[in-house]
Structures are given as structure tokens and as C-alpha cells.
VEXNUPA-726122 format. One line per field, with one value per residue: residue number from 0; residue in one letter; z, x, y of N, C-alpha, C, O, CB in turn. Coordinates in steps of 0.02 Angstrom, whole numbers. Each point is the difference from the previous one (the first is absolute). Last residue first. Glycine has a CB too. Example, Ala and Ser with C-alpha at 12.3 -4.5 7.8 and 13.67 -1.06 7.14 Angstrom:
num	[1	0]
residu	[S	A]
n.z	[354	104]
n.x	[642	-44]
n.y	[-112	-254]
ca.z	[3	0]
ca.x	[42	-45]
ca.y	[59	59]
c.z	[37	0]
c.x	[-39	45]
c.y	[55	60]
o.z	[8	33]
o.x	[25	52]
o.y	[55	-1]
cb.z	[-116	29]
cb.x	[34	-147]
cb.y	[-87	-58]
This chain:
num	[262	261	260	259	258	257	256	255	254	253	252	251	250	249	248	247	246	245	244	243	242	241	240	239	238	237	236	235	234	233	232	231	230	229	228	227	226	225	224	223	222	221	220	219	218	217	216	215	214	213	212	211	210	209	208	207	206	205	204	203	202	201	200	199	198	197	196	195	194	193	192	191	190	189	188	187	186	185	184	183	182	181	180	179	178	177	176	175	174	173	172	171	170	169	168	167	166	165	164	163	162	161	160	159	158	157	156	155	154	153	152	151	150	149	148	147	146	145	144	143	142	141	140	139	138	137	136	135	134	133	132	131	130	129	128	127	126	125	124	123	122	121	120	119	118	117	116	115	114	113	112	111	110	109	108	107	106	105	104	103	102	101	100	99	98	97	96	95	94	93	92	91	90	89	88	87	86	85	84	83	82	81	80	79	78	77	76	75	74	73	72	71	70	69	68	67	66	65	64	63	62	61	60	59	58	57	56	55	54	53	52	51	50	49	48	47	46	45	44	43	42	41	40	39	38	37	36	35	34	33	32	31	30	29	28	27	26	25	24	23	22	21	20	19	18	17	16	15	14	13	12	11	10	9	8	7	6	5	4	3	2	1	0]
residu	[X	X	X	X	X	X	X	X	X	X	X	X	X	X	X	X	X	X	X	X	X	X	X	X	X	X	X	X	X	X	X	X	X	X	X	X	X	X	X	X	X	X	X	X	X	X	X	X	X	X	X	X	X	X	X	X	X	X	X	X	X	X	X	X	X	X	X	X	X	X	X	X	X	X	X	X	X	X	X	X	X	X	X	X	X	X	X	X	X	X	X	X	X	X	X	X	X	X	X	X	X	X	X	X	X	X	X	X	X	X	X	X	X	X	X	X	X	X	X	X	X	X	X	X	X	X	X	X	X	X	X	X	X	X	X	X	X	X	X	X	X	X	X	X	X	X	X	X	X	X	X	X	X	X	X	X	X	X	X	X	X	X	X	X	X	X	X	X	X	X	X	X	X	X	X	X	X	X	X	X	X	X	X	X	X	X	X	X	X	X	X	X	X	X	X	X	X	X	X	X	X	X	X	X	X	X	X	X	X	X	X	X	X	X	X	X	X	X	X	X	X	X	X	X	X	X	X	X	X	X	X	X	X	X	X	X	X	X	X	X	X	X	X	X	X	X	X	X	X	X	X	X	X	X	X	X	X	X	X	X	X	X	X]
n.z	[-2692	-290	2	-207	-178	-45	-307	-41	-16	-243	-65	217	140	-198	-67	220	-109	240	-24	-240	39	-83	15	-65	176	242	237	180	209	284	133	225	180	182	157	169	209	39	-183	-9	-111	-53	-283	-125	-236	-176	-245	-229	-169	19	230	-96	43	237	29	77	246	19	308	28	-268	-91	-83	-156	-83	-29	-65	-132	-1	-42	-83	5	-132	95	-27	252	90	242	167	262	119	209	84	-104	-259	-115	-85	-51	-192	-101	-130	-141	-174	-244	48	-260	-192	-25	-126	-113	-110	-42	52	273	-18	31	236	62	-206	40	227	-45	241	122	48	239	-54	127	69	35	-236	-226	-138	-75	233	-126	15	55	-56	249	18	-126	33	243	45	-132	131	208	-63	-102	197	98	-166	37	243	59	188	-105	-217	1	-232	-110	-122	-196	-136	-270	-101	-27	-240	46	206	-75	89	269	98	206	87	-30	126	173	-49	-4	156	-73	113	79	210	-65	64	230	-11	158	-138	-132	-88	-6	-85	-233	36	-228	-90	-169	102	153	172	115	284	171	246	17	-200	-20	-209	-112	-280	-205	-202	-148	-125	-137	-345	-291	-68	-98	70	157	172	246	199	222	197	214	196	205	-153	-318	-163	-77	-233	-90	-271	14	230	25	239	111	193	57	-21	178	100	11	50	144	139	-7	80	149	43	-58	-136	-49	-262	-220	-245	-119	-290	-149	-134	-40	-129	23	-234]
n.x	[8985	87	44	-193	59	-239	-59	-26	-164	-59	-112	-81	5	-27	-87	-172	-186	-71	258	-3	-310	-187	-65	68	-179	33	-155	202	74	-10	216	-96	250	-14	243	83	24	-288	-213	-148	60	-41	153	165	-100	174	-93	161	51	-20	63	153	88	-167	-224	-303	-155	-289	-33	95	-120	-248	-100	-185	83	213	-133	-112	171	86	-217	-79	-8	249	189	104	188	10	179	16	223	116	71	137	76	171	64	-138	61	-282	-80	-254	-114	-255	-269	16	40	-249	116	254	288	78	218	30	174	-25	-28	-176	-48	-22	-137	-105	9	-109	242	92	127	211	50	245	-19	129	-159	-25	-39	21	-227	-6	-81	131	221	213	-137	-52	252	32	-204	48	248	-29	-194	173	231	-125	-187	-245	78	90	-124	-270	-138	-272	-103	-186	-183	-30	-220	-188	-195	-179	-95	-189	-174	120	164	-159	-56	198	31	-160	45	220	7	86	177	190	144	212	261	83	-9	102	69	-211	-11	-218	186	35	27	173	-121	-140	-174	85	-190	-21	-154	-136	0	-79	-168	-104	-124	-186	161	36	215	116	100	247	-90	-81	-143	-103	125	-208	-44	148	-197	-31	-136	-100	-48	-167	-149	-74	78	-156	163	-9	-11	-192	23	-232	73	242	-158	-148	189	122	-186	37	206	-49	-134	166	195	-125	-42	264	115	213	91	138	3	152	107	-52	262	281	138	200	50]
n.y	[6865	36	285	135	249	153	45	271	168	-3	-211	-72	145	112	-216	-41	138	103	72	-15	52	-114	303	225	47	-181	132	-28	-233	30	-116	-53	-66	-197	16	-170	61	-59	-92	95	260	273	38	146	83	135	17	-68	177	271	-52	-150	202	26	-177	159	-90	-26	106	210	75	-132	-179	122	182	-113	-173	159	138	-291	-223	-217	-200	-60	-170	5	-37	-92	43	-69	143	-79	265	147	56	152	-190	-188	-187	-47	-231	26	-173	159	-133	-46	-107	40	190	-117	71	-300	1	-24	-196	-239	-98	178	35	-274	-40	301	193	187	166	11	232	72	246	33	193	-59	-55	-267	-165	-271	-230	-235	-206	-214	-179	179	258	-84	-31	218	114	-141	37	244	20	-152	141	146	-62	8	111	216	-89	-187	-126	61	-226	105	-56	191	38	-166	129	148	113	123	-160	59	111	69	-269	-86	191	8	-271	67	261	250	111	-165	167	170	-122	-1	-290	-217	-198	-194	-212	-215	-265	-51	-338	-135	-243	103	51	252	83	234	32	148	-153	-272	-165	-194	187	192	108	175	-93	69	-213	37	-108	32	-200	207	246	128	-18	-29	-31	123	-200	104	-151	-21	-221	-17	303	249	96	251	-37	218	129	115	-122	47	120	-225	-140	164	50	-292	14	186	-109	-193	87	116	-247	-141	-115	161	1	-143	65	-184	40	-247	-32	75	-173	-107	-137]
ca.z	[81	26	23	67	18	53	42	1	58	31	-40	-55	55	25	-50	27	-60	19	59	11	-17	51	5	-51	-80	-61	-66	-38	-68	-61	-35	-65	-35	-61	-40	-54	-32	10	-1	52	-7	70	48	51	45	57	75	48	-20	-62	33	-24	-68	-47	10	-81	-4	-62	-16	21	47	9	63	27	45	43	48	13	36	65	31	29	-31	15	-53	-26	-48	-60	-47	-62	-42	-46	15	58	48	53	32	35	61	28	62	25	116	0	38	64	16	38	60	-3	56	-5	-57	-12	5	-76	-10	57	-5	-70	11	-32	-47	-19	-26	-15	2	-29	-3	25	78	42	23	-46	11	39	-31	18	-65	-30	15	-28	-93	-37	12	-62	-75	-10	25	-62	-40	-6	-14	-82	-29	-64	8	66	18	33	67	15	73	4	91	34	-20	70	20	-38	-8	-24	-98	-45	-93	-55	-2	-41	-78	-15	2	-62	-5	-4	34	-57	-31	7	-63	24	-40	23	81	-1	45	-27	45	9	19	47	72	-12	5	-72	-27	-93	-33	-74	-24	57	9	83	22	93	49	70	19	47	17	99	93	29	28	34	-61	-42	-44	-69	-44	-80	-26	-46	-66	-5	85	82	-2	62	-1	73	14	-17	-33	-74	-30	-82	-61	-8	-76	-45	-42	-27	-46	-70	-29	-29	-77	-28	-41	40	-5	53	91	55	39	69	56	42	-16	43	-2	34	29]
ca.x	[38	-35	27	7	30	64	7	45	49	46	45	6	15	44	69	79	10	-55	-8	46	46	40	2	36	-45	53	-13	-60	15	-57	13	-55	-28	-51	-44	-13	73	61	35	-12	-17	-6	-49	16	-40	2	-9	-36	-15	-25	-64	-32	26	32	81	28	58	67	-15	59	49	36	68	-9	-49	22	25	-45	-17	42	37	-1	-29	-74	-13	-45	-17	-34	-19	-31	-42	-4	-22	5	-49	-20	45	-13	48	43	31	43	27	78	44	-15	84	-23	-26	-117	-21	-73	15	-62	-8	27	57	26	46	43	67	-3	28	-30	-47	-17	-67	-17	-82	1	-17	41	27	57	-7	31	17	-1	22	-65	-73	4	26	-68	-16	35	-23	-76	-1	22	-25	-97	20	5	56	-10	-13	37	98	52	64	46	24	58	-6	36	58	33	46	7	50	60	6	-48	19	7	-48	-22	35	-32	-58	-31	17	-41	-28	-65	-28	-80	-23	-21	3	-44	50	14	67	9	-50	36	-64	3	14	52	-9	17	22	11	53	18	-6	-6	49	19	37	-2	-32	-40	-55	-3	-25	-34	-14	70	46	-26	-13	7	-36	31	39	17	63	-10	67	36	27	-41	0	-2	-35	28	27	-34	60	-18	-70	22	43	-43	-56	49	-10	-60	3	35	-39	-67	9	9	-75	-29	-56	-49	-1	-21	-3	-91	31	-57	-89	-51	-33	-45	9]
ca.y	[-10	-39	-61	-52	-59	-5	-54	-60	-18	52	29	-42	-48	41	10	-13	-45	-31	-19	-67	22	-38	-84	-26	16	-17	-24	52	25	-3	41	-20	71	-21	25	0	0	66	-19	-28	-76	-55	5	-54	-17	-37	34	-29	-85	0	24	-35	-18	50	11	-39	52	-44	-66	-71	-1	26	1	-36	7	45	-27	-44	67	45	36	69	37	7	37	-12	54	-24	43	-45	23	-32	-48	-25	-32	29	22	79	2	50	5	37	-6	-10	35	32	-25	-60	9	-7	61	27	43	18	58	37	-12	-13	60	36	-26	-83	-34	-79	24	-67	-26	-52	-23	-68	-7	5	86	29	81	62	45	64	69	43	-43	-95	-2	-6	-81	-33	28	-22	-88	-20	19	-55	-37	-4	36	-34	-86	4	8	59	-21	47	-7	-13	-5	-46	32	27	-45	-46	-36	31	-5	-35	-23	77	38	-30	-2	54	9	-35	-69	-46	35	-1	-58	8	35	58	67	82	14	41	37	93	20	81	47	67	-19	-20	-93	-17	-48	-39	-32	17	75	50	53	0	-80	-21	-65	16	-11	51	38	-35	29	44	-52	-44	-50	6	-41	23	-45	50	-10	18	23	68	40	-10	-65	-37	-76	1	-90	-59	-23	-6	-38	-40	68	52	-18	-21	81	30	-49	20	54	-14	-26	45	38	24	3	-23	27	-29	54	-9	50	48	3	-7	29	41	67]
c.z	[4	85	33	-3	77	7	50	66	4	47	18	-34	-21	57	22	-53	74	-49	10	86	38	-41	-83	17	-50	-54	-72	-39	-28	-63	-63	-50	-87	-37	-62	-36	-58	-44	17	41	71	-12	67	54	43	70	56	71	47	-6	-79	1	-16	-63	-73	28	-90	6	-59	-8	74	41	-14	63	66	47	42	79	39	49	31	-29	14	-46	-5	-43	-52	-35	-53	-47	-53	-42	-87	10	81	43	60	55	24	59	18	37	-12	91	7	50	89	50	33	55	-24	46	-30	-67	-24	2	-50	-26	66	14	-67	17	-19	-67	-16	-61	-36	-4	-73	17	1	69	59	23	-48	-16	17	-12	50	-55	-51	1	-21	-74	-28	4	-49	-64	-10	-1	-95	-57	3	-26	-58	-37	-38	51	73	-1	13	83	-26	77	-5	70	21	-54	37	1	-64	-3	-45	-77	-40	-46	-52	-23	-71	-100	-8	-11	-84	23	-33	25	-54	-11	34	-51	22	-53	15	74	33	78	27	61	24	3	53	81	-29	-13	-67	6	-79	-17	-75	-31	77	16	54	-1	69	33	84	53	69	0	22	83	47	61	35	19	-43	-64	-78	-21	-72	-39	-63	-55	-26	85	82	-10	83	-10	71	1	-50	-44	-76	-30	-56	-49	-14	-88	-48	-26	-60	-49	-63	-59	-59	-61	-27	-50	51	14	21	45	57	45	10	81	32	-12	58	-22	47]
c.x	[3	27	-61	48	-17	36	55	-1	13	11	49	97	57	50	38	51	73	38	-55	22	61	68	-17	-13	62	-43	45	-11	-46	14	-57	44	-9	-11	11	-24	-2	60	74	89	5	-17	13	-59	27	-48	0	-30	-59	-29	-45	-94	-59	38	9	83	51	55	22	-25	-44	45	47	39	-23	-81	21	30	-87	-51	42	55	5	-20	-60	-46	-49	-47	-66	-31	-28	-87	-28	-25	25	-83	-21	33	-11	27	34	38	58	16	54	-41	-11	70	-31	-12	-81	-46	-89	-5	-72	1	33	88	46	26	54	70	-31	6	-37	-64	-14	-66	-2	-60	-11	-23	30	15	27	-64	33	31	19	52	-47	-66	28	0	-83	-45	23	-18	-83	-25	39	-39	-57	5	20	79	21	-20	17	52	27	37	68	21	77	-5	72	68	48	47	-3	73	55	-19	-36	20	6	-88	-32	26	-31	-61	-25	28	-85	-72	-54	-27	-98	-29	-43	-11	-55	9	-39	39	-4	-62	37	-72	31	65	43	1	-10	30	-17	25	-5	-9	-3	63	30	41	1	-15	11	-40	7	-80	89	-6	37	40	-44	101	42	-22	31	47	1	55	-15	43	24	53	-57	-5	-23	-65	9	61	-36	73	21	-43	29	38	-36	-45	50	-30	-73	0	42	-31	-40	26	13	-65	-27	-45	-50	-16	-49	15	-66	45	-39	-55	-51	-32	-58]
c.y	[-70	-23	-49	-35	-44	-99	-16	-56	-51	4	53	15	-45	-49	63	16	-44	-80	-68	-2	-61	39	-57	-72	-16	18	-2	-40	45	47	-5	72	-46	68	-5	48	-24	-21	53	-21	-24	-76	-48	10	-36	-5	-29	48	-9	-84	20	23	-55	-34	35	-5	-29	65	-50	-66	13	10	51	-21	-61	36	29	-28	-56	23	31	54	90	44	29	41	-22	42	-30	62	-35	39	-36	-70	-11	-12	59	35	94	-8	89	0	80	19	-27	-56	35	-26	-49	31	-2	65	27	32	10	61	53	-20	15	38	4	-53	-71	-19	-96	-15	-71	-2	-38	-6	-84	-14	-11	61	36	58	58	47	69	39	86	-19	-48	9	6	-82	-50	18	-7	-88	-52	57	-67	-62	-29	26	-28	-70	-25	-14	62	-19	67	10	13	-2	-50	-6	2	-30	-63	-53	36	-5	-50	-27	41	16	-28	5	65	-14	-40	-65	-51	18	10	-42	1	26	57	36	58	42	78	13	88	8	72	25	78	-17	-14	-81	-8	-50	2	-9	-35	70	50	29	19	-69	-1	-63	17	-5	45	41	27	2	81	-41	-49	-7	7	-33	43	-32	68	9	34	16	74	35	-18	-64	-13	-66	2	-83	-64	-32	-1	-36	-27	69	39	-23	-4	48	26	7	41	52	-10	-25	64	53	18	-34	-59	42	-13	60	20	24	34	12	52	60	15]
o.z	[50	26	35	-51	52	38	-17	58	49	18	-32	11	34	-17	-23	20	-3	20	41	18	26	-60	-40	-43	-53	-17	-38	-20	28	-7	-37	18	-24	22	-32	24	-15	-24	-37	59	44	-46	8	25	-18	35	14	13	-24	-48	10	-14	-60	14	-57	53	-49	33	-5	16	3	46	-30	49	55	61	55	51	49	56	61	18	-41	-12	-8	18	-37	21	-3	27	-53	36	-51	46	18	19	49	60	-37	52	-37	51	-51	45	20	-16	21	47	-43	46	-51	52	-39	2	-14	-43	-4	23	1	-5	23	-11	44	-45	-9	21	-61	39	-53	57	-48	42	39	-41	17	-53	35	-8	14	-8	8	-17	-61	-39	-5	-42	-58	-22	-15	-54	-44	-49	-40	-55	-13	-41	21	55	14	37	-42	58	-54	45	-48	32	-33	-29	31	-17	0	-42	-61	-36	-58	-53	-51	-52	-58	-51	-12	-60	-48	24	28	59	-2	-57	33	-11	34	-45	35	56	-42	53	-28	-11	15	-40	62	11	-37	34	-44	34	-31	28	-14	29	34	25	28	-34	23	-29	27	-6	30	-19	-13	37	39	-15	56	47	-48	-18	-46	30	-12	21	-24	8	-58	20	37	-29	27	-45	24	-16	19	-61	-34	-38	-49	-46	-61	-56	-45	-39	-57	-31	-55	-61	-58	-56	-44	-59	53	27	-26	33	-6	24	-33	42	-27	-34	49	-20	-21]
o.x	[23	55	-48	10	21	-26	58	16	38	41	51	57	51	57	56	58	25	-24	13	47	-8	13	-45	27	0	-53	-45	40	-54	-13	-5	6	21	-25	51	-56	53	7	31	3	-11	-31	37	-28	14	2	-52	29	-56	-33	-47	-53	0	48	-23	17	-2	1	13	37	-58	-12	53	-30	-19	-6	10	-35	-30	-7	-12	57	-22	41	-45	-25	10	-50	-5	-20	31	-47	5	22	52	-39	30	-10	19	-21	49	-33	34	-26	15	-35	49	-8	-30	40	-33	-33	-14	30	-41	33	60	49	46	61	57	58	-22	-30	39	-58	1	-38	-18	-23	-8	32	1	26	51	-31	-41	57	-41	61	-61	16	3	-41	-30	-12	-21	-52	-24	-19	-31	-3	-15	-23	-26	3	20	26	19	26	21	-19	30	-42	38	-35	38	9	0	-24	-36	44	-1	-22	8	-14	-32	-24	-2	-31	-60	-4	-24	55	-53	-17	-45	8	-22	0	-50	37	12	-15	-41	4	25	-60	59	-47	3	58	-16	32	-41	52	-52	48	7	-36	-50	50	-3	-8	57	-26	54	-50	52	-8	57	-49	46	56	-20	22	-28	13	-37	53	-52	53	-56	52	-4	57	-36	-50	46	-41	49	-5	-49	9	3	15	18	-17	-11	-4	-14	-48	-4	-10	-19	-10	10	-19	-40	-10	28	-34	-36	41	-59	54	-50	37	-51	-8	-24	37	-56]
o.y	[-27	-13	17	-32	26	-41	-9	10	-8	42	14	-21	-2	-16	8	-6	-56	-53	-43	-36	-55	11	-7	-35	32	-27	18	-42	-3	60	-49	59	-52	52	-14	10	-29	-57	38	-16	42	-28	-49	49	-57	51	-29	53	-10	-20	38	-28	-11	-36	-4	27	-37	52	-60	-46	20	-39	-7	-23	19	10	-26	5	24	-25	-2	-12	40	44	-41	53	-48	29	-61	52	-5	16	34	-33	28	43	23	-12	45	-26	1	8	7	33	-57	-48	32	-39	-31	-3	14	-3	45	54	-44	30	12	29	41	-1	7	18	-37	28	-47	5	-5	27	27	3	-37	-32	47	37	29	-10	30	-20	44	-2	1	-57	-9	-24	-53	-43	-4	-24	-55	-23	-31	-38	-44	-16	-55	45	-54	-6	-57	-41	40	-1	5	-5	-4	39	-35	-54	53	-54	-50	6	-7	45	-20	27	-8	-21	21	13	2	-15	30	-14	14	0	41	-22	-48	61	-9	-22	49	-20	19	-30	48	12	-3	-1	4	-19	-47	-39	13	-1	3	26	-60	40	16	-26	55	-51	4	-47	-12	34	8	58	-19	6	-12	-20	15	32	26	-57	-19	-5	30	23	-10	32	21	11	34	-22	-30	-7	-28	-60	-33	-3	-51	-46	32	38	2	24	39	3	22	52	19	-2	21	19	16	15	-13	44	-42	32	16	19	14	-27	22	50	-27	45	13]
cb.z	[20	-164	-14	67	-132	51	-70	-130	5	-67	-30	-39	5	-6	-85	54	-177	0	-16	-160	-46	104	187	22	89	63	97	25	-46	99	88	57	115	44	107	7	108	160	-27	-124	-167	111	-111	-43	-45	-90	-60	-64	-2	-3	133	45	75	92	144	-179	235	-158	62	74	-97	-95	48	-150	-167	-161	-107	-195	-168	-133	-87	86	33	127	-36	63	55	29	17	50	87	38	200	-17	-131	-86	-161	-90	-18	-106	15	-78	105	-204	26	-49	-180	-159	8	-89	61	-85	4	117	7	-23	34	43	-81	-63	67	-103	-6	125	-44	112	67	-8	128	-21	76	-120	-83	-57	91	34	-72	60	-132	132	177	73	55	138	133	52	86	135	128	49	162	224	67	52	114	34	17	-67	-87	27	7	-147	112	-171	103	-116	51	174	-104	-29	131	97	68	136	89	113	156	99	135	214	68	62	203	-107	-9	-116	108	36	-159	91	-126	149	-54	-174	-60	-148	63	-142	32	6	-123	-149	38	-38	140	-104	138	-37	110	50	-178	-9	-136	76	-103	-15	-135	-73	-110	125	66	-152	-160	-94	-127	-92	71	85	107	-10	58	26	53	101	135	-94	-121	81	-141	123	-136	-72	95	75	125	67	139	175	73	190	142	88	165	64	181	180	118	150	122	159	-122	-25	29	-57	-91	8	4	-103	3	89	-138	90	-83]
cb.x	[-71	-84	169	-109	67	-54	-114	57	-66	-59	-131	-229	-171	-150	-115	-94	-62	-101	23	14	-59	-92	-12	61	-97	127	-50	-15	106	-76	133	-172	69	-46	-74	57	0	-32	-122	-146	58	-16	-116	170	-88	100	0	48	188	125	108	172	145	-33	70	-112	11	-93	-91	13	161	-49	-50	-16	-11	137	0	0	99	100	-34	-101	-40	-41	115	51	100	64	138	-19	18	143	-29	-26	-93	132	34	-84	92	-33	-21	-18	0	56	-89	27	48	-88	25	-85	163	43	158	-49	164	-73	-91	-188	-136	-114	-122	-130	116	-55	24	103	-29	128	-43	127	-62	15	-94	-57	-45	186	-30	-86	-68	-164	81	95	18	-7	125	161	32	18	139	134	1	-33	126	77	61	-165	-101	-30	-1	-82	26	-60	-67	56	-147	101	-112	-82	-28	-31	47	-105	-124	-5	102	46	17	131	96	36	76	85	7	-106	161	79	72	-15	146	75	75	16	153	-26	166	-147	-6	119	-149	172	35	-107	-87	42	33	-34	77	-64	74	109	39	-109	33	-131	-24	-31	-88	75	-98	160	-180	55	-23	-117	136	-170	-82	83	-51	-73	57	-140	107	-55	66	-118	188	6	45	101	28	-92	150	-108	-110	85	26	-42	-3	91	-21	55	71	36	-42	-8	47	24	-41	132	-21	60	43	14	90	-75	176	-172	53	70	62	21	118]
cb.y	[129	-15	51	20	39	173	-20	76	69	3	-47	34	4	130	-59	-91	158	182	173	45	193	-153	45	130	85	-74	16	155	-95	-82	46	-117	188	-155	73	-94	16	87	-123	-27	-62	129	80	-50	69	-31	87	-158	-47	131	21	-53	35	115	-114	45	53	-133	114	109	27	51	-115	17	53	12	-34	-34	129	77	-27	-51	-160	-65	-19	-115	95	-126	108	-178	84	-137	22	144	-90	34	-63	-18	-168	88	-153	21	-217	16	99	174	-10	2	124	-125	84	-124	-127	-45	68	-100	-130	-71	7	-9	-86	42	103	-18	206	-20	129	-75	88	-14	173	100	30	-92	-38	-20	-78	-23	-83	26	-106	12	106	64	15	119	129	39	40	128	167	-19	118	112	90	-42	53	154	180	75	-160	94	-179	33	-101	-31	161	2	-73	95	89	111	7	-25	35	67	-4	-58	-39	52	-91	-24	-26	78	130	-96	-91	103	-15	-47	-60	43	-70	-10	-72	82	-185	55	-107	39	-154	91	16	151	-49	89	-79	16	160	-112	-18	-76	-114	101	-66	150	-76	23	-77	-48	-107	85	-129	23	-4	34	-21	79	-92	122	-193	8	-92	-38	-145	-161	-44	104	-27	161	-5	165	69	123	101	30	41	-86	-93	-75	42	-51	-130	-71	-9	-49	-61	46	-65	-34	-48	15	201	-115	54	-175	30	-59	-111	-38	-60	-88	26]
């Protein structure tokens, strides 16, 4: 059974790339499975079961623009027709500044497709052809936000029946119906606070989405790269942990493993 092991998050090489990358480690210093390998990379490996993947990993390569790759041989390059949304108002080097030592772990990465590029039928064909090669899981409230959670080759064949915390970073896909252009995400577990994070990026610099605005606060920032954006979702600190968001048994048990056809 095809497997997949690691989903890459490529840009550019070049020195803004560079620098990125670099303020990148800088805000995941205190991850303790984020890893700088040799040259430009950085990997986050899943401590937990042993053996589990796909990892996660950052790199400069000989890309024209921004990409995911999948080493099962798909890549989601980024799309977009413009937007009239305000540009962000930091960048990652100011972000990673103000959260210094707060970041304890990455939740998940992911990618947001615009509907309107991205029609049901290539949307349905990319959810089935990555849930043949990974664990992946429905949205138990319906919306079209799968999540790929890191598995042991076992549970890959048997499913997933061990709810642990470590099972991160789980991959995200959404299908968005109201973007313009392609959106990388990544959510990240931090010692902080609501009213802490809210002092810290206040509006318009953070903001929250409506029904989730009790979980996370949303940061999008500048970067180097047109017709992409980057926004940082920073979890509050958790006074029930570990609960069955952090275990995936919600994920798991109530929204249910999505079937792969083998391609």
C-alpha cells in the first residue's frame, strides 16, 4: 500500500526565502520535534505513535513560486485572481518576535483552495487520491475541512484506535468558497491566553472566525510572495488538556475515516 511520508512546503530559493525559513525556526525554537536538517530545511516529525507520518517539512528548491508537495508524487501550487482583502499588517519576523517562547507545538499545517478554481469534482479526486496513501479524516460538522492525521504503517491499514497527544502536525485541506486565491494555514499551540492574544495582536492585526473564535486568533502576515497568503492560527492556552481535539478522537470517532481509491 502506497504510503505518504512527508508533505513539503517549497518556496523559492532565494534570500527572502532564506530569511523566511529562518524566522520560521525562530518561532518554533521551543517545538521540540521541529528539527533544522543540512541546507535550508526544516523538518517536524510526529512524536508519537513511533514510526508515524507523513512528516512536515520547509525547503528552498528550484521552484518558480510556492508549492506542496506530496512524495506520493502530487503538488497544490498556489492560484490567485487578486484580492481586495487589506494587506496584512506584520510580517514573520515581527510574529515571531512577540511569541517568543510561547510556542509549544504546531497543531497542524494546511492549504485552502478556492472553490471557484478548485471545482468539486478535482476537489473530490484530490481528497480520495490522498486518503489512499494517509489516515484521513471527515470534519465531524460537515464542512469540507479533512484532516490528515500521522499514522503508524498498521494504522494506515487498520485505522486509527489510539487517541495520544503527539499525533501532530496533522495536514489540513479546505475547500473555500470564499477566497480568491490559494492560502497556506498553520496552527499553533501556545502558552497564551485569549485576552493575552488578543492584547497582543489586536485588531486588524489579529481577528478571530465566527464559531471558533473560543479556540484560536487569527494572524495573517506579509511575505515575499504574490497570490499567496499566510495566516498563523494561535490556539489559547487549553485548561482541559488533553482533550479529544488534541487526542484526534473527535476527528476519529465522529467524523470518520474517508475511504481511498487506489490510483
Amino acid at each position: 500500500m502506497e504510503r505518504l511520508s512527508e508533505i513539503t512546503f517549497r518556496l523559492p530559493a532565494s534570500p527572502e526565502s532564506s530569511a523566511f525559513l529562518d524566522e520560521l525556526r525562530g518561532l518554533l525554537a521551543e517545538v521540540t520535534y521541529a528539527e533544522s536538517g543540512a541546507g535550508d530545511r526544516l523538518t517536524l516529525t510526529p512524536p508519537l505513535p513511533a514510526g508515524a507520518r507523513p512528516v512536515t517539512t520547509f525547503e528552498l528548491a528550484d521552484v518558480p513560486a510556492p508549492e506542496i508537495a506530496f512524495d506520493t508524487g502530487r503538488s497544490i501550487a498556489v492560484w490567485s485572481e487578486g484580492t481586495d482583502r487589506p494587506a496584512p499588517l506584520i510580517d514573520l519576523a515581527e510574529l515571531a518576535r512577540r511569541l517568543r517562547g510561547h510556542v509549544q507545538r504546531v497543531d497542524h499545517t494546511g492549504v485552502n483552495l478556492p472553490a471557484r478554481v478548485t471545482s468539486p469534482e478535482q476537489w473530490g479526486e484530490l481528497v480520495t487520491a490522498i486518503a489512499a496513501t494517509a489516515t484521513m479524516y471527515r470534519y465531524p460538522t460537515g464542512e469540507p475541512w479533512p484532516f490528515v492525521l500521522p499514522s503508524s504503517a498498521d494504522e494506515l491499514r487498520d485505522g486509527i484506535h489510539d487517541f495520544v497527544v503527539g499525533r501532530e502536525p496533522r495536514f489540513e485541506l479546505v475547500h473555500d468558497e470564499w477566497l480568491t486565491r490559494t492560502q497556506w494555514q498553520f496552527a499553533l499551540w501556545t502558552d497564551l491566553t485569549r485576552a493575552e492574544l488578543e492584547s497582543m495582536f489586536p485588531e486588524p492585526e489579529g481577528i478571530t472566525f465566527p464559531g471558533l473564535d473560543e479556540i484560536f486568533r487569527v494572524v495573517e502576515i506579509r511575505h515575499p510572495w504574490p497570490g499567496l497568503g499566510i495566516r498563523f492560527d494561535l490556539c489559547y492556552r487549553s485548561e482541559d488538556s488533553p482533550n479529544d481535539w488534541e487526542t484526534g478522537g473527535w476527528l476519529i470517532t465522529e467524523g470518520g475515516r474517508i475511504s481511498g481509491q487506489a490510483r
